[in-house]
C-alpha positions as CSV (number, residue, x, y, z in Angstrom):
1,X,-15.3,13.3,-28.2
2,X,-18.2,15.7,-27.8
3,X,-17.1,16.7,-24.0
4,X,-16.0,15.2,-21.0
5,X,-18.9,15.1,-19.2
6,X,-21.9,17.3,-21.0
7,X,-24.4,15.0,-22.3
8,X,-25.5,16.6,-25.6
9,X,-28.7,14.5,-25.6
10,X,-29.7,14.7,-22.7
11,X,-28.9,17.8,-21.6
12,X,-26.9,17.3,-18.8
13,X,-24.1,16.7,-17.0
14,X,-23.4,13.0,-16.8
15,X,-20.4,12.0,-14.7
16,X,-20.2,8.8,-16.5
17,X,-18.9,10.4,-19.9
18,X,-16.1,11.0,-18.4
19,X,-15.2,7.0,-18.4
20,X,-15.2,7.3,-21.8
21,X,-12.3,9.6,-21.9
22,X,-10.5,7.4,-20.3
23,X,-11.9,4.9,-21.8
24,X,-10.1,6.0,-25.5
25,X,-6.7,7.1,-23.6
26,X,-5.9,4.1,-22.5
27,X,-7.0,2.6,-26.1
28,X,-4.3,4.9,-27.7
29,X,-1.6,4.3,-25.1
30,X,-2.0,0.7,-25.4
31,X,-1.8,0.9,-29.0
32,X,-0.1,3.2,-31.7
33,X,-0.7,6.4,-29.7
34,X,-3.2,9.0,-31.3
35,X,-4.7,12.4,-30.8
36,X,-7.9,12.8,-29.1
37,X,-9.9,15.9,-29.7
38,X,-12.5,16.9,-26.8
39,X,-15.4,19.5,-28.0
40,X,-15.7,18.4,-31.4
41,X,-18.4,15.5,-32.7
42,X,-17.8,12.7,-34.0
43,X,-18.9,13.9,-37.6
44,X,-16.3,16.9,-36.6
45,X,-18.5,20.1,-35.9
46,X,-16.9,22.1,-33.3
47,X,-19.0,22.0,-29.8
48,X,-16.6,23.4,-27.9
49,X,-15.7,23.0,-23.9
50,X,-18.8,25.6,-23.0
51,X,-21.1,23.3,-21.9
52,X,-18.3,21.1,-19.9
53,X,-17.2,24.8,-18.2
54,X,-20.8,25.6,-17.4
55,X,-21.4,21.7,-15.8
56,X,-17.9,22.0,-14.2
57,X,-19.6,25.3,-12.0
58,X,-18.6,27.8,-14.6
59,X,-15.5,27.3,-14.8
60,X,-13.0,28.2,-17.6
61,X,-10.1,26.8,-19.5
62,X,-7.0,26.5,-17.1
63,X,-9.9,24.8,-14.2
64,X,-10.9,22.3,-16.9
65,X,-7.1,21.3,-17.7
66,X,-6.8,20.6,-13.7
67,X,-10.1,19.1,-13.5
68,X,-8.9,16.8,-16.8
69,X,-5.3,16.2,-15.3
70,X,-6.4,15.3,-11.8
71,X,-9.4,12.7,-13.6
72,X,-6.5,11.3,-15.8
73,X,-4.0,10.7,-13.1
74,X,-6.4,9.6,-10.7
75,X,-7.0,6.6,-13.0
76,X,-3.0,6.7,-14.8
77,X,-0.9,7.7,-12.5
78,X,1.4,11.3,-12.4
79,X,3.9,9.4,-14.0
80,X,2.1,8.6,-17.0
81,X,0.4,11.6,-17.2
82,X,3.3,13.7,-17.3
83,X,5.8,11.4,-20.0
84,X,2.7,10.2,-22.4
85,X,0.3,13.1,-22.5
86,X,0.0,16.2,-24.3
87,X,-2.7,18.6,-23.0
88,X,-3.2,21.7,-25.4
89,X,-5.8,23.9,-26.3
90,X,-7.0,25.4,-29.3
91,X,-9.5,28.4,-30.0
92,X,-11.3,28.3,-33.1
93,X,-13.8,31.2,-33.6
94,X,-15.6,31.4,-30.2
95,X,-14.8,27.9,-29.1
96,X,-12.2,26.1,-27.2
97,X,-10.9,22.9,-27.9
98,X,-9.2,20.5,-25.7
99,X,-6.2,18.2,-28.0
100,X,-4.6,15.4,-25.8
101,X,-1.9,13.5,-27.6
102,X,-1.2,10.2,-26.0
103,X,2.2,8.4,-26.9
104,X,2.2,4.5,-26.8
105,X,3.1,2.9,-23.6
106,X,5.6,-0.3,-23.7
107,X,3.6,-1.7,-20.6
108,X,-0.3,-2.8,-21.1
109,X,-2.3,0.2,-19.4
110,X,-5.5,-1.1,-17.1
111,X,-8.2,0.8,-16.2
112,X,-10.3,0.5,-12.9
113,X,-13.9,0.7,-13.2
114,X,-16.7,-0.3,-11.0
115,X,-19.3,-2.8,-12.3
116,X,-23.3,-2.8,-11.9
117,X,-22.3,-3.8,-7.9
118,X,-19.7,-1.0,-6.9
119,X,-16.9,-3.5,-7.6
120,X,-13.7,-2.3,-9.1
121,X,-12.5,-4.4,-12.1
122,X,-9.6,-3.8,-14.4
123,X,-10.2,-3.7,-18.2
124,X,-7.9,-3.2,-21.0
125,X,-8.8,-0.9,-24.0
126,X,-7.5,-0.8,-27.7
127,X,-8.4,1.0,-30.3
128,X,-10.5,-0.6,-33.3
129,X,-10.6,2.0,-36.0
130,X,-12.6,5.4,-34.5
131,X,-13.7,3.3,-31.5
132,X,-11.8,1.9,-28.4
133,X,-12.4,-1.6,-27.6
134,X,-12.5,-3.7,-24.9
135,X,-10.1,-7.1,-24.3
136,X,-10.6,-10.2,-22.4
137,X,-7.8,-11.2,-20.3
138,X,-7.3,-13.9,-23.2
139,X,-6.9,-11.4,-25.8
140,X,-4.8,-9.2,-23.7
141,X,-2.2,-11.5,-23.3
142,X,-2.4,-12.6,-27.1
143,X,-2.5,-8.2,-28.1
144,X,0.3,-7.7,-26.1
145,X,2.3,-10.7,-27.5
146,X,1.6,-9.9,-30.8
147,X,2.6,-6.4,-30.1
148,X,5.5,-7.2,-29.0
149,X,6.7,-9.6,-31.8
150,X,5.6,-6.3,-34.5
151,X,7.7,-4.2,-32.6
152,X,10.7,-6.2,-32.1
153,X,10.8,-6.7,-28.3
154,X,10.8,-9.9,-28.0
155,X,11.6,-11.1,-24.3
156,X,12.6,-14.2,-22.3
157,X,9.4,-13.9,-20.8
158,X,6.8,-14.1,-23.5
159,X,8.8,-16.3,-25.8
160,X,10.8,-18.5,-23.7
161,X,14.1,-17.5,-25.7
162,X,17.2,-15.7,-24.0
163,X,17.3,-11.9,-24.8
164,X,20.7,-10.8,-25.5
């Protein structure tokens, strides 16, 4: 992702980017896991966090990783922050770049978003090659199902078999 929350087109800092961070977290988590790189474009030139520091009130690396943590559990959880997350930087030239690893999660991973009138509503992410994607309830449940069948877990629950 370009940043958490500079808008390179217009600008600016728009709060609303920062949905789409969490946006792609939950995707990898409910998936495979994955690696997702903050201060780099999507056609990989290097950005860098400078523009998020400056639109965070000039701020520098070690603010932005508590600013990042305390965005990510307010919509995850400390729990899952802490056992499925990775936060590292990296400095490459002049810039700093922001790697968070994400390892799968065995249980589906909502995320809590208001719509156009202020109402939270849950939504479940995947990813879909380089973007993440979002599920109806429907194809939730059928995801997680077949998710489950790939990996092996099958349960009394969603198959109606004993487990042993």
């Amino acid at each position: 992702k370009s940043s958490l929350r500079w808008d390179y087109k217009e600008k600016a800092v728009n709060k609303k980017l920062e949905e789409v961070i969490v946006k792609s977290v939950a995707a990898f988590a409910n998936g495979q896991g994955g690696t997702l790189l903050i201060g780099v474009a999507d056609d990989g030139e290097l950005l860098g966090l400078e523009s998020d520091y400056a639109g965070l009130g000039d701020i520098d690396r070690d603010k932005f990783e508590l600013h990042l943590r305390s965005m990510l559990n307010n919509h995850f959880g400390v729990a899952l922050v802490t056992t499925k997350l990775q936060i590292r930087f990296h400095s490459v030239g002049d810039k700093d770049i922001c790697q968070i690893d994400i390892m799968p999660c065995s249980e589906p991973i909502l995320v809590r978003f208001p719509d156009k009138n202020g109402q939270l509503l849950e939504r479940f992410y995947v990813r879909s090659g380089n973007s993440s994607q979002e599920l109806s309830k429907a194809d939730m449940l059928a995801y997680i199902k077949e998710r489950a069948l790939r990996n092996g877990e099958v349960s009394e629950k969603a198959h109606g078999i004993p487990v042993k």
